[in-house]
N, C-alpha and C positions, 0 to 999 in steps of 0.2 A: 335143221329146220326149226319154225318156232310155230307157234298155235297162238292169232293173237282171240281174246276172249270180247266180247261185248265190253265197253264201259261200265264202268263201275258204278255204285250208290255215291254223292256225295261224302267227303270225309267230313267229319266236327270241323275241322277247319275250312271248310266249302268247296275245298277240289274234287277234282272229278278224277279217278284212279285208274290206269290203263295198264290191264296183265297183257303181257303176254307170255305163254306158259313157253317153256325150254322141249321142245319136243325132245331133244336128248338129251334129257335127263337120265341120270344113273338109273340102273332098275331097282327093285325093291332089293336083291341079290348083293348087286355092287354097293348099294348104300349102307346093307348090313355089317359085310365085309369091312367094311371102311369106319363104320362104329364099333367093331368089334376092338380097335387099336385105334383111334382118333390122334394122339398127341394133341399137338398145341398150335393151332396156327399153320398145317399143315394139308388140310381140306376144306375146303368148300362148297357150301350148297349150289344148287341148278342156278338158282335166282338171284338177282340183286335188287336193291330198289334205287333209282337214283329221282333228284328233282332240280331243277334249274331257277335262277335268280339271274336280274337285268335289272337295272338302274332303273328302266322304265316299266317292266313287268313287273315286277316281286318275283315273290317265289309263285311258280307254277307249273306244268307240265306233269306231275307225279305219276311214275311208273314203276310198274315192274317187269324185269326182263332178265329173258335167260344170262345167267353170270358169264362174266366173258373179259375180253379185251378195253381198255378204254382209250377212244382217239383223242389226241394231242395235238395242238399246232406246236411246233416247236418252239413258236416265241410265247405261248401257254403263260402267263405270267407268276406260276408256282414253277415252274422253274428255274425260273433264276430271282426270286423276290422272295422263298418259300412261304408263300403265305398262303398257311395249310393248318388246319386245326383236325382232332380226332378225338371220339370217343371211347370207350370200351367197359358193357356192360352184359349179362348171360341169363340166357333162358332156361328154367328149370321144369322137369318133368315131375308131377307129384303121382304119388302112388294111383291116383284114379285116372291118370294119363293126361291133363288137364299140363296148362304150360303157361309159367309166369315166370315173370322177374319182377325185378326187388331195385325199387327206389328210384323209375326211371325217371321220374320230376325231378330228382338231384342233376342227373347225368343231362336231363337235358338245359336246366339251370346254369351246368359247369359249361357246356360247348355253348352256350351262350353268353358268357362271362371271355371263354378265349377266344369267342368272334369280335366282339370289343376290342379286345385285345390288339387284335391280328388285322382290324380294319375290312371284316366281314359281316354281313349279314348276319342277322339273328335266326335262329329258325325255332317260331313256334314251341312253345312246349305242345300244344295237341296236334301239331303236325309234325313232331319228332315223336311221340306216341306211338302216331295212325301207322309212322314208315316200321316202325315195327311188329306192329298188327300186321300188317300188309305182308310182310315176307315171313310172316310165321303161317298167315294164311297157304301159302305157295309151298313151304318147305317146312312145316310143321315136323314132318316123318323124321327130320334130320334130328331132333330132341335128343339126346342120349335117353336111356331109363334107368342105365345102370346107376349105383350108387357112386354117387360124388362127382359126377360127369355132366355136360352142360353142353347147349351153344353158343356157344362166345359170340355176342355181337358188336361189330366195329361200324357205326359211324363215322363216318367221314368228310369234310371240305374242303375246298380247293379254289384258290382263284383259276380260270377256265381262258378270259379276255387275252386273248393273242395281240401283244404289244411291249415294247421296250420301254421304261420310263418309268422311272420309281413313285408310283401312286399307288392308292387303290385300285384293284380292279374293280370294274363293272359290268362282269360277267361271272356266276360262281356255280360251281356245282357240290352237292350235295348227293351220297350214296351211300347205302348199305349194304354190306356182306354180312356173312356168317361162317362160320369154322366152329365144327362139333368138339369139344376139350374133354379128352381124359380125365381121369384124376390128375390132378397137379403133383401128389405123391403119390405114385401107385402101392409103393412098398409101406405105408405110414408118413405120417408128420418128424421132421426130425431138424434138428437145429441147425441155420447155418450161419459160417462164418463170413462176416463183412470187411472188409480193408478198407479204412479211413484216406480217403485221397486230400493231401493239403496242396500237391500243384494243380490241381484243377477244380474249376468252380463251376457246380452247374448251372448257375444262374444270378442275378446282382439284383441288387434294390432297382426298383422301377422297368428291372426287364419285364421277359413272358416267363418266367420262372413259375407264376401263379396258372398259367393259361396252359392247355395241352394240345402242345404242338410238336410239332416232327421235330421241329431246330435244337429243342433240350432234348431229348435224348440223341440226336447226331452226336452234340459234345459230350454226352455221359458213355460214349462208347469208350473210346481211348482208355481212359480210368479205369471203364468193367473189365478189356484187355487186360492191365496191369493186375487188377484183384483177379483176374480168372489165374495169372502167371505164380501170386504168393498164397493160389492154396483157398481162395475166396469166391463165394457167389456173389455176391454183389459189394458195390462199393458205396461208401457212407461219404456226403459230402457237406463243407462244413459254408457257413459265411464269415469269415476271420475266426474268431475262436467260437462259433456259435454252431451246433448242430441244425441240416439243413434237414435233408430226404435221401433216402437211399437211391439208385437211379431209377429204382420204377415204382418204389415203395414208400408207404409212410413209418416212420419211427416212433416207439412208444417205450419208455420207463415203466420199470414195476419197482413201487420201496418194500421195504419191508410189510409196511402194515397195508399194504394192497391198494394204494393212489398211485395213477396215471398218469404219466408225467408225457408231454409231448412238446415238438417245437412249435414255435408260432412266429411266423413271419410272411411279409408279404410278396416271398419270392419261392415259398413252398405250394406244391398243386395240391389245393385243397380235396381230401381222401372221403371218397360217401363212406368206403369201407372203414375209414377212421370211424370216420362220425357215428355212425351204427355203433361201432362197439364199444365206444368211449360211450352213447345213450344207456346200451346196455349192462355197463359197467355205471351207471350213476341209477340204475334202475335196481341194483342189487346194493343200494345204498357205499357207492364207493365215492373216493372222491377224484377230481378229473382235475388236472390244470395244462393248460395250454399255453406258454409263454418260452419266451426266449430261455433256452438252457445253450450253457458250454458243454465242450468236451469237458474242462474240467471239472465242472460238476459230477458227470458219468465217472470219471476215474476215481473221485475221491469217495464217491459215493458206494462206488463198487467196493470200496477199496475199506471204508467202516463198516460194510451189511448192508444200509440202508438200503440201495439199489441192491434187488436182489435179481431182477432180471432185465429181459427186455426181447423186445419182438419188433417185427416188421409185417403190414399188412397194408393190402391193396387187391384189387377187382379177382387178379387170376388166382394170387396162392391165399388168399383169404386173410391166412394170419399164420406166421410161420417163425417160432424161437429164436432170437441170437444167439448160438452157444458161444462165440467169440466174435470180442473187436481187433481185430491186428492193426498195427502200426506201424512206423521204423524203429521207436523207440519204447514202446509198450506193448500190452497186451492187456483188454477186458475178457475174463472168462468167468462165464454162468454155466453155472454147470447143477446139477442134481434137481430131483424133482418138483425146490421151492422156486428154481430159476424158469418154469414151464406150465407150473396147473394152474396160474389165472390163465396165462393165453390160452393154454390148451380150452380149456374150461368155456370162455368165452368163443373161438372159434366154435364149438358145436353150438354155441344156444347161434349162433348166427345162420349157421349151415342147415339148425334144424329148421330155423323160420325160413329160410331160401328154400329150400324141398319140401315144404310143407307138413314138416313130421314135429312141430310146436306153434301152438298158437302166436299168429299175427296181433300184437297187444298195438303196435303202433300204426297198422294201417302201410306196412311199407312195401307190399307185394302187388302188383296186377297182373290182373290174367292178361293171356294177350291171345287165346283162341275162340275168345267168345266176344 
């Protein structure tokens, strides 16, 4: 059963917001129980939010409601067109219980950028905002407190228009989950190893390689199959001889004298988690470059000292070591403590401004319970 509530205040965006609460909702017991172990992606709050988009409406309808099932017509036009874009961004609980995240004008910049893309609607930066004010309103409790722990928030879109016929649709929907996240390392931070895949390409000049949709990582499964079989958590993917994106991560250089080295191209998913820490790292007076690099640059590099490390970082594991590149015919290994304490170093001043245990210099947090 549900409890639906009165109409809402007006949102900044001028809609008018309709709860309705989940009468079976978890209790306070079951919720605890289920933060006491969250994992990843593996729970979900009472609520969801979702909003609806029409050719002739706009975007309107804005709701929340008990989380659940969502109906389909089978000719639904994301499934067979997949033309589906997603977000993922998390909320942090600060020592006075107060609950924010970090950079949500990026995030929602980016699903604006792979609506373009994808031949969808834009949705508002203050009406991607308010949908998350809105479901932290309803399911705030879900917060983790513990240290290093979060709720993961998944935006989502979808063409909805039940029809065969390769167009645009002109019906879309737009929702919000949430999923409470562990520590991403519960044991500690610890390095891992990547396998370079050269038969498979995640994405090409002029694809959605730049945009965040389902369809790149569908193809970057295969390949993470093969790196799971040689001994690897994820796999490195190149464009001919050029260093691309790991399949769910951005890739960074460290030289010797502590400049950033990163790829740049227009078929990589531009990273807020990048960008943070490349700021951060230019804010300690380093230096940053972002351009096209080879593999071979990385091997010869490794190969004089220069490159003395290298790391991968993005939304869920923050920022996390490569101790090793494997390949068929090589191997890059970083190994000892000059291969690890910028990342390491850089992950905390990031994590301390996410949980609010170091001053916000940039402006890059909002609340979202008040």
């Amino acid at each position: 059963m549900t409890i639906e509530l009165p109409l809402q205040a007006p949102s900044p965006a001028g809609l008018i917001w309709r709860v309705t609460r989940n009468e079976e909702a978890r209790s306070d017991a079951e919720r605890e129980a289920i933060l006491e172990n969250p994992g990843f992606g593996q729970h979900f709050t009472d609520h969801m939010v979702d909003l609806c988009w029409s050719e002739k409406g706009g975007w309107h309808r804005p709701r929340v409601s008990p989380y659940g099932p969502i109906e389909l017509d089978p000719a639904a036009a994301v499934l067979h067109y997949s033309q589906e874009i997603f977000e993922g961004l998390k909320a942090y609980r600060h020592a006075d219980g107060s609950i924010w995240t970090f950079r949500p004008d990026r995030n929602a910049a980016r699903l604006q950028r792979s609506a373009r893309r994808l031949a969808l609607p834009e949705l508002p930066t203050e009406l991607f905002i308010e949908s998350l004010k809105q479901l932290v309103a309803v399911d705030g409790a879900w917060v983790p407190s513990n240290p290093e722990e979060s709720l993961y928030l998944r935006p989502f879109m979808f063409a909805k228009e039940a029809f065969l016929g390769v167009r645009a649709a002109k019906k879309v929907a737009y929702y919000l989950i949430a999923s409470p996240a562990g520590a991403y390392f519960p044991g500690g931070v610890q390095p891992v190893n990547i396998w370079l895949s050269r038969d498979y390409a995640r994405a090409g000049h002029g694809g959605t390689g730049a945009a965040k949709t389902g369809g790149n990582y569908a193809s970057s499964l295969l390949p993470q199959e093969e790196a799971y079989k040689k001994g690897c958590q994820q796999v490195l993917f190149l464009d001919g001889d050029y260093i691309e994106e790991l399949g769910g991560m951005n890739l960074v250089l460290v030289t010797r004298d502590g400049k950033l080295l990163t790829p740049a191209s227009d078929s990589i998913l531009e990273g807020i988690t990048l960008a943070s820490i490349l700021q951060l790292a230019q804010d300690r007076g380093l230096e940053v470059e972002q351009r096209k690099l080879s593999i071979q640059e990385w091997r010869d590099g490794a190969a004089s000292g220069e490159i003395v490390g290298a790391f991968a970082c993005g939304t869920a594991a923050v920022v996390v070591p490569i101790g090793k590149l494997m390949a068929d015919d090589f191997e890059i290994v970083h190994e000892g403590p000059e291969s690890t304490e910028l990342a390491m170093s850089l992950r905390e001043e990031l994590t301390d401004i996410q949980y609010g245990r170091r001053e916000d210099t940039h402006g890059w947090l909002v609340r979202l319970d008040a």
